[in-house]
C-alpha positions in Angstrom: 20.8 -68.3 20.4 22.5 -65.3 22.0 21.5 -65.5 25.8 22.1 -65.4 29.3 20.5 -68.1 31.5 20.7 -69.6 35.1 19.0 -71.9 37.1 19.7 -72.7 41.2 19.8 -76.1 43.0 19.7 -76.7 46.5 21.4 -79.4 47.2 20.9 -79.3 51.3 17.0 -80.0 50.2 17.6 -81.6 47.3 15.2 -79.0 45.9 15.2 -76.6 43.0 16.0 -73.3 44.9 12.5 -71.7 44.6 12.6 -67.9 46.1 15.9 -67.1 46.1 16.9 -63.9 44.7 19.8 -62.8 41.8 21.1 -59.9 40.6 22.5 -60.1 37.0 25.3 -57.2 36.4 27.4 -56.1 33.1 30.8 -55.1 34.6 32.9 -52.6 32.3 34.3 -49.7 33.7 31.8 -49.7 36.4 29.3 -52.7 37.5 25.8 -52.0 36.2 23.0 -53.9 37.3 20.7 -55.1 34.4 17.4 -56.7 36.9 16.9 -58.4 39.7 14.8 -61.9 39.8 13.5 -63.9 42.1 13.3 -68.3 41.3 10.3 -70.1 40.5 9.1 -73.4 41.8 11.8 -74.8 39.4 14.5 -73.3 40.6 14.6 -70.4 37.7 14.1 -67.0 36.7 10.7 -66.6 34.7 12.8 -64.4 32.4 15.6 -65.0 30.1 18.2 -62.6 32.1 19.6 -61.2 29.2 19.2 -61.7 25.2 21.1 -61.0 23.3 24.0 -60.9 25.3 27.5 -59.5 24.4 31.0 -59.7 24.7 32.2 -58.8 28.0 32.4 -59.2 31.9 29.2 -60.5 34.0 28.4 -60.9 37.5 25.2 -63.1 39.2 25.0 -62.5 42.4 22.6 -65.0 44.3 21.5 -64.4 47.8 21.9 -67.7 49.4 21.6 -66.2 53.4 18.2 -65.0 53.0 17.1 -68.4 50.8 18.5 -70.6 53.8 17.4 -68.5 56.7 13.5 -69.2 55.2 14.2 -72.8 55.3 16.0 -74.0 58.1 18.0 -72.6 61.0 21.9 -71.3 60.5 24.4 -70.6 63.2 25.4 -66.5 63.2 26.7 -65.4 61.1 26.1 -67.7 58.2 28.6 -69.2 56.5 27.4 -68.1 52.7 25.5 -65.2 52.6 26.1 -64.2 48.7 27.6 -66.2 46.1 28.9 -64.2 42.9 29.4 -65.4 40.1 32.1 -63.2 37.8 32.7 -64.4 34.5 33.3 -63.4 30.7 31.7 -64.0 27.6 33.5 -64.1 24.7 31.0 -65.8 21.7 27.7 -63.7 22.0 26.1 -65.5 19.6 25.8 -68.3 22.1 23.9 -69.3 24.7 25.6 -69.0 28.5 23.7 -71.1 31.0 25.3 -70.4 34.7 23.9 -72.6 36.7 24.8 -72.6 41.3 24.4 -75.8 43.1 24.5 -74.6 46.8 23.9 -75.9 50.2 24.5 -73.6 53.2 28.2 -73.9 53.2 29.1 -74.5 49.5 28.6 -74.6 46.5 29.8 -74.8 42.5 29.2 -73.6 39.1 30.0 -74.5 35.8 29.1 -73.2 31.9 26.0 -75.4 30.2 24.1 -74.8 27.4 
C-alpha cells in the first residue's frame, strides 16, 4: 500500500502527542507544501498524509515549541522549537510510516511500516 504516514510520542509525558501540528512537504526543485495537520488524541493525523506517494524527497516538519509551551513551562528560548524530518522515498509502492518520539530537548525517528 503506497502511503505516507506518521504518528508523534511524547516521551516527557509519556503521552501520544495530541495537538501538535505537521507540515508534510514534497521537496524537488523547490519545497512544496502538500497539508498541514494537527494530532488526535492518539498521537496521529486523522488523515493518511499522502497516498499514493512517489519517488522523491520529503520533509515533516513538526512543531514541537508550541506542543510543549501548552503543557508545561520551558526556559526562553526553547531548546526544540521544530523538528524536520527530510528524507527520500525510493519504493512508492510501499508504505512509509515516520514516526518522532520527542521530549522538549530531543528526540528520534526511524522508518516502520
Amino acid at each position: 500500500m503506497s502511503k505516507l504516514t506518521t504518528h508523534a510520542l511524547d516521551t516527557y509525558s509519556g503521552k501520544p502527542a495530541k495537538g501538535m501540528k505537521v507540515d508534510v512537504y514534497f521537496i524537488s526543485e523547490k519545497r512544496e507544501k502538500i497539508k498541514s495537520v494537527i494530532l488526535n488524541n492518539d498521537g496521529r493525523p486523522d488523515e493518511v498524509l499522502i497516498e499514493p506517494i512517489k519517488i522523491g524527497n520529503y520533509e515533516l516538519v513538526f512543531y514541537v515549541g508550541e506542543y510543549f509551551k501548552k503543557i508545561t513551562e520551558l526556559e526562553k528560548p526553547n531548546f526544540l522549537n521544530e523538528v524536520s524530518i527530510k528524507f527520500g522515498v525510493s519504493h512508492p509502492k510501499e508504505k512509509y510510516h515516520v514516526p518522532l518520539l520527542v521530549s522538549p530537548w530531543s528526540y528520534s525517528t526511524y522508518r516502520g511500516s
